[in-house]
N, C-alpha and C positions, 0 to 999 in steps of 0.2 A: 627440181626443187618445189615449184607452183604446183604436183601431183601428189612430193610428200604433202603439204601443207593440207590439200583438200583430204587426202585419208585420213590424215590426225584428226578434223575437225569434223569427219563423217563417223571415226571412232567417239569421239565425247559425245555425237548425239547418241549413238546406238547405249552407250554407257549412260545415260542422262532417264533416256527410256525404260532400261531394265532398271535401274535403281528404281522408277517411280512404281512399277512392277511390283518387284521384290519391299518397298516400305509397308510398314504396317497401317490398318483401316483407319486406326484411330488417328494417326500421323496426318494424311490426305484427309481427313477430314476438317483437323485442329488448321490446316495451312489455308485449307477452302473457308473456313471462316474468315480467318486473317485477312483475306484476299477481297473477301465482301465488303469486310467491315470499314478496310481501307477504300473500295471504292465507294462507298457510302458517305466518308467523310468526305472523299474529294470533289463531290457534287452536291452536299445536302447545303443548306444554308447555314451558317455558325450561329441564329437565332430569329426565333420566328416573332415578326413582327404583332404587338396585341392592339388589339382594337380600340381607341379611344372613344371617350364618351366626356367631351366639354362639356361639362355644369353651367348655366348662365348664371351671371352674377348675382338674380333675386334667388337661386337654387343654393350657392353657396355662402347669403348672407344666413337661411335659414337653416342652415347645417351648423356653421359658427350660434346662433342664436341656440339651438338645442343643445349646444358642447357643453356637456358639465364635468371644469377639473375637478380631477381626485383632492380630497384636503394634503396640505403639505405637512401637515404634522396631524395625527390623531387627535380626536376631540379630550379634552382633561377639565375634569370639574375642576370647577375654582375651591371645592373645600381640599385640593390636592395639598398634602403636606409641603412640597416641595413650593406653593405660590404662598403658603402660611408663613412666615417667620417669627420665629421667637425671636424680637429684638433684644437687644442686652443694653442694657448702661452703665457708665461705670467700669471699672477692670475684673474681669473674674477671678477674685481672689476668692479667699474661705468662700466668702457668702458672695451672690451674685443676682444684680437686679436684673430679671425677663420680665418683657411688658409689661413693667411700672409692678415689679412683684418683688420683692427681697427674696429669696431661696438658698438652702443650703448649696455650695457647688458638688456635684459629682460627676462634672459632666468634661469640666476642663482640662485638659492635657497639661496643664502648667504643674508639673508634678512638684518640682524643689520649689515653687513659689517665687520666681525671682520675675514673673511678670510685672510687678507693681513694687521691685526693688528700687530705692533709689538708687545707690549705686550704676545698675542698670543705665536706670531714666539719665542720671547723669553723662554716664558716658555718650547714649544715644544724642543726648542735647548737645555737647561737646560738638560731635563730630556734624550734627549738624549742620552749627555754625560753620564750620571750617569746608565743609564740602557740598553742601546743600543737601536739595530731597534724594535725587535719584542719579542717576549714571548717565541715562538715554545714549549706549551701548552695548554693543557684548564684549566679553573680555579680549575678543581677537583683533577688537575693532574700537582703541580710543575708550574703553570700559571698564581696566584692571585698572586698581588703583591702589596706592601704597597699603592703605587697611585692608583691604582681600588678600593681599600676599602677606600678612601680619598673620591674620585668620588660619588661613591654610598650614602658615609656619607650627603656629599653637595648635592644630587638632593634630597637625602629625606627630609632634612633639607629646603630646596628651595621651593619644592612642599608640602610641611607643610603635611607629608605623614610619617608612623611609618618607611618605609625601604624602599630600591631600590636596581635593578637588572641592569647592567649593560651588553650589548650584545656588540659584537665585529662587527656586520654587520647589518646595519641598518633594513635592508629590513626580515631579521630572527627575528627578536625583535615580534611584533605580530604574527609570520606566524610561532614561536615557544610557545608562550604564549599560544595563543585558543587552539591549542590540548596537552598544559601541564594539560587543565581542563576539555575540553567538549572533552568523546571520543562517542563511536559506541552508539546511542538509544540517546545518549541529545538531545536538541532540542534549534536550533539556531534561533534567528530573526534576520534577517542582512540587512542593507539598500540595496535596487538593485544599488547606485550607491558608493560600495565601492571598494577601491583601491584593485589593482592587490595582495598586499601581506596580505591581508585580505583574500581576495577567495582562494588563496594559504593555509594559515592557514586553514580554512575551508574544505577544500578537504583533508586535513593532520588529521583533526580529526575524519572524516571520522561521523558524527552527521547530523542529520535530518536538512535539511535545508531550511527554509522557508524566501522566499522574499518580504519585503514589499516596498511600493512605495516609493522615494527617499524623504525625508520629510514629510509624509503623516504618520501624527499620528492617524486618524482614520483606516486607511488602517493597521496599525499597532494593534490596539485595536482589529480590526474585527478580525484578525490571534491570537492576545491573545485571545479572546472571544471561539473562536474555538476549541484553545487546553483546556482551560477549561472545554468545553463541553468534549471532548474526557477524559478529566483526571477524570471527575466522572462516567464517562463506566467504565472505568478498576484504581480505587483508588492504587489497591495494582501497578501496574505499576509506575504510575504516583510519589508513593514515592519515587522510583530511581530513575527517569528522572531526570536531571538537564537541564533548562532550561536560554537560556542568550540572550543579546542584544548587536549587536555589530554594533557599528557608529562611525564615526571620527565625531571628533570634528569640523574643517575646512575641507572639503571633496578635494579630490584633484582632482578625476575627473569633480567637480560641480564648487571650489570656493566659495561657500555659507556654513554656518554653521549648525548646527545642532541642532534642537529647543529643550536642554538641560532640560529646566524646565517640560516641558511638560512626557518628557521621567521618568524624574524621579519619576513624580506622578502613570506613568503608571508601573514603578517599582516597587513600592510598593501596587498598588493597585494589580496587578497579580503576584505578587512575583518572581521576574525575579531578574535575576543579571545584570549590566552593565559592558561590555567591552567599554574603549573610547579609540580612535587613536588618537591621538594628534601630529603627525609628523610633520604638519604644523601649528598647531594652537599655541604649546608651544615656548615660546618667541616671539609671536607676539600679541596674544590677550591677556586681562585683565591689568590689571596698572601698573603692575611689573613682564606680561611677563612668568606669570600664567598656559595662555590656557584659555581653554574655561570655565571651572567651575570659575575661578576670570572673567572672562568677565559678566557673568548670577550674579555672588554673590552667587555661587551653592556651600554647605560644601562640602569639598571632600572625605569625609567617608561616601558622597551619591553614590560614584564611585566605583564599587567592585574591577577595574584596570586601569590604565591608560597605556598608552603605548606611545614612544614614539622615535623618532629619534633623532642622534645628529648632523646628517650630515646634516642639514637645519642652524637653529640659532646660534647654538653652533661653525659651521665651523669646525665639529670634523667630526671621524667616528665612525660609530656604531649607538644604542638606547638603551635604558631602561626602565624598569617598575616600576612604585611606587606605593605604596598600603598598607594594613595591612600586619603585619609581617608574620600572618601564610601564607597567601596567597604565598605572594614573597616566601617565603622560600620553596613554594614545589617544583617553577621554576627551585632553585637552584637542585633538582633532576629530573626534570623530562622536564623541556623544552631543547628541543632537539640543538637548537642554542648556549645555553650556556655548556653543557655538554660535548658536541663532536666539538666543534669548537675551536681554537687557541683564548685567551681570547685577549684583545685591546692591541693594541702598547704601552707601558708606556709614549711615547710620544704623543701621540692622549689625553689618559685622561689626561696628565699634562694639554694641549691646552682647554680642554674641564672644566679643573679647573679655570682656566682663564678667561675663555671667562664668566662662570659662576660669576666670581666674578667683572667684568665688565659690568656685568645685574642685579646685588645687587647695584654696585657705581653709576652706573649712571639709574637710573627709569627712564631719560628723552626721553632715545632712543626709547622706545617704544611708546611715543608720537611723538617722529618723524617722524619713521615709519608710522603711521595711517595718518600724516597730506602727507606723499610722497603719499603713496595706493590713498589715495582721491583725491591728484590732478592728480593722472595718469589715474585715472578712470574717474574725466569729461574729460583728456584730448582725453581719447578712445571711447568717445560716440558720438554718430552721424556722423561717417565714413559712408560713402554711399558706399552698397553691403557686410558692415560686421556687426557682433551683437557683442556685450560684453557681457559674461556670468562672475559673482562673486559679492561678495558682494563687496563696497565702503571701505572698510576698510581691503581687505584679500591681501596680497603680491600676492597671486595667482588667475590671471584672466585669463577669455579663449576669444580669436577672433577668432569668426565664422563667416564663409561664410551664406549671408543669405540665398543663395538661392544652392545648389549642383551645380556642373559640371554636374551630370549623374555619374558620378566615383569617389571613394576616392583618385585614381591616379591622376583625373584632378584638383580633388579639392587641393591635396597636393602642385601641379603643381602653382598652382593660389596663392596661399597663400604664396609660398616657392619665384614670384616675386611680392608679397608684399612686405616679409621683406626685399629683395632684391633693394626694388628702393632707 
């Protein structure tokens, strides 16, 4: 038995030998490396000790004494517009006093005028009394209170919409919305000319961002067309992806509207969802003050959200969203503006209750409205060395310089003794 054992084990060396034999060069070579590199590691040291050199304390008081920090913020002339303020006094109605100047208004968002409505004023005093200044909560937290849930009832009730969300800060309303729903991998199409608290939202949800040209629905389709092509490369992807469109309604850096009908066909034909901004458009456009889906005659459960301000029409503050109940209702967890922020004044929604039932009473204002927009708009055409950008019918128009200074300093310069003469 002990002589099989020794031949078997004198077969494996003789086998062990010619195998090394018969391997190829490259093979002994790669395993001779191997071989080094492991005994290299098992004797070299895991890191080499560096040299010290202690500074004495008058060395290192004179190092601190030469250290000059970087400025924390860049240096800014004090003629900076932004450290100037034009104070106002008084309410901005028609006319409007800037440092101690009477001036026509064209500058205020208070479109229907109900800033300086009594009715308004009254209801805000009203509720005043009965609830004081502020909240000092969020609504999750000892913050909602009977008049917010009054508010919410009447916008969804208004915008013929199943529920509404109520914000406390205008400008957090959308810029909390988009990333309550698109996060990291979705996939955004977004107009290249939308408002600063759109691109805010956007960067907050941290999702794929794709730009298309500022009403340019073929330009829109090519980048739909596109992800399409990408989404049958990789199917199983493309089931997570949640993809969206997001446009104001009345654009506020444009003044012109948003070609509504067209979007929505390309919504369902590439199954996309719509975001619309409405901050400007709601209670100015459509017959009763709508927005822009009653302007077009668009249903509005063609809208996946609408968004919206109330510091424009309403002469309130804050925004809201109206939409289907599931939707709104994830907001109330997961949009960051209403969760963590102090919920609205009980005063402000009183005012905002108001003003809304002053846009049910009277429909006529909003034809007033479009007949004022129209004649300020031929009144503004054909100034020699400026252009008129918006549409005839938007509260909001832009005058441009047609031709540059060379600087947006000189151009500001130029324009700033226009409004001045």
């Amino acid at each position: 038995m002990a002589a099989a054992v020794g031949v078997g084990q004198q077969w494996v060396l003789v086998e062990m030998v010619q195998a090394f034999y018969e391997a190829p060069a490259y093979h002994l070579i790669l395993e001779g490396i191997l071989i080094l590199w492991i005994i290299r590691l098992l004797f070299s040291k895991t890191y080499k000790l560096q040299e010290r050199s202690d500074l004495t304390p008058k060395e290192k008081e004179e190092l601190i004494e030469e250290w000059q920090p970087e400025p924390l913020v860049p240096p800014v002339s004090k003629d900076h517009p932004a450290l100037n303020y034009n104070i106002v006094s008084g309410p901005p109605t028609h006319k409007i006093t800037v440092n101690d100047k009477e001036c026509i208004n064209f500058a205020s968002f208070n479109f229907l005028g109900l800033l300086d409505n009594e009715k308004v004023k009254n209801a805000a005093q009203a509720s005043l009394k009965k609830y004081g200044v502020g909240t000092c909560g969020p609504r999750g937290f000892y913050g909602t209170f009977d008049v917010h849930l009054e508010l919410e009832e009447r916008l969804a009730k208004f915008m013929r919409t199943e529920e509404a969300i109520i914000y406390s800060y205008g400008f957090a309303t959308i810029a909390s919305a988009i990333p309550a729903y698109s996060k990291r991998g979705d996939i955004v199409f977004v107009d290249e000319a939308a408002c600063f608290a759109i691109q805010k939202g956007l960067q907050a949800s941290r999702s794929n961002i794709k730009l298309f040209k500022h009403n340019d629905m073929v330009d829109l389709e090519r980048l739909l067309k596109e992800q399409e092509s990408e989404d049958q490369k990789n199917p199983r992807k493309a089931r997570v992806t949640r993809r969206f469109i997001v446009v104001e309604g009345l654009y506020m850096n444009t003044g012109d509207v948003c070609p509504l009908p067209e979007l929505i066909k390309l919504k369902y034909k590439y199954k996309v969802r719509i975001f619309l901004e409405e901050s400007l458009s709601f209670g100015v456009l459509g017959e009763h003050g709508r927005g822009i889906t009653e302007h077009f005659g668009i249903n509005i459960d063609d809208i996946d959200l609408i968004s919206a301000n109330m510091e424009n029409s309403l002469a309130s503050i804050g925004g809201f969203c109206c939409g289907r109940s599931f939707v709104i209702d994830h907001q109330r967890l997961s949009g960051q503006g209403y969760c963590f922020s102090a919920s609205l004044p009980p005063l402000l929604a009183a005012a905002a209750i108001e003003a809304l039932n002053i846009m049910e009473d009277n429909p006529d204002i909003f034809q007033t409205l479009q007949g004022k927009c129209k004649r300020i708009h031929r009144a503004l055409q054909g100034i020699s060395g400026l252009k008129l950008v918006g549409e005839s019918f938007s509260p909001a128009l832009h005058l441009q310089l047609e031709e540059s200074c060379g600087s947006r300093e000189n151009d500001v310069k130029l324009l700033k003794r226009v409004v001045d003469y």
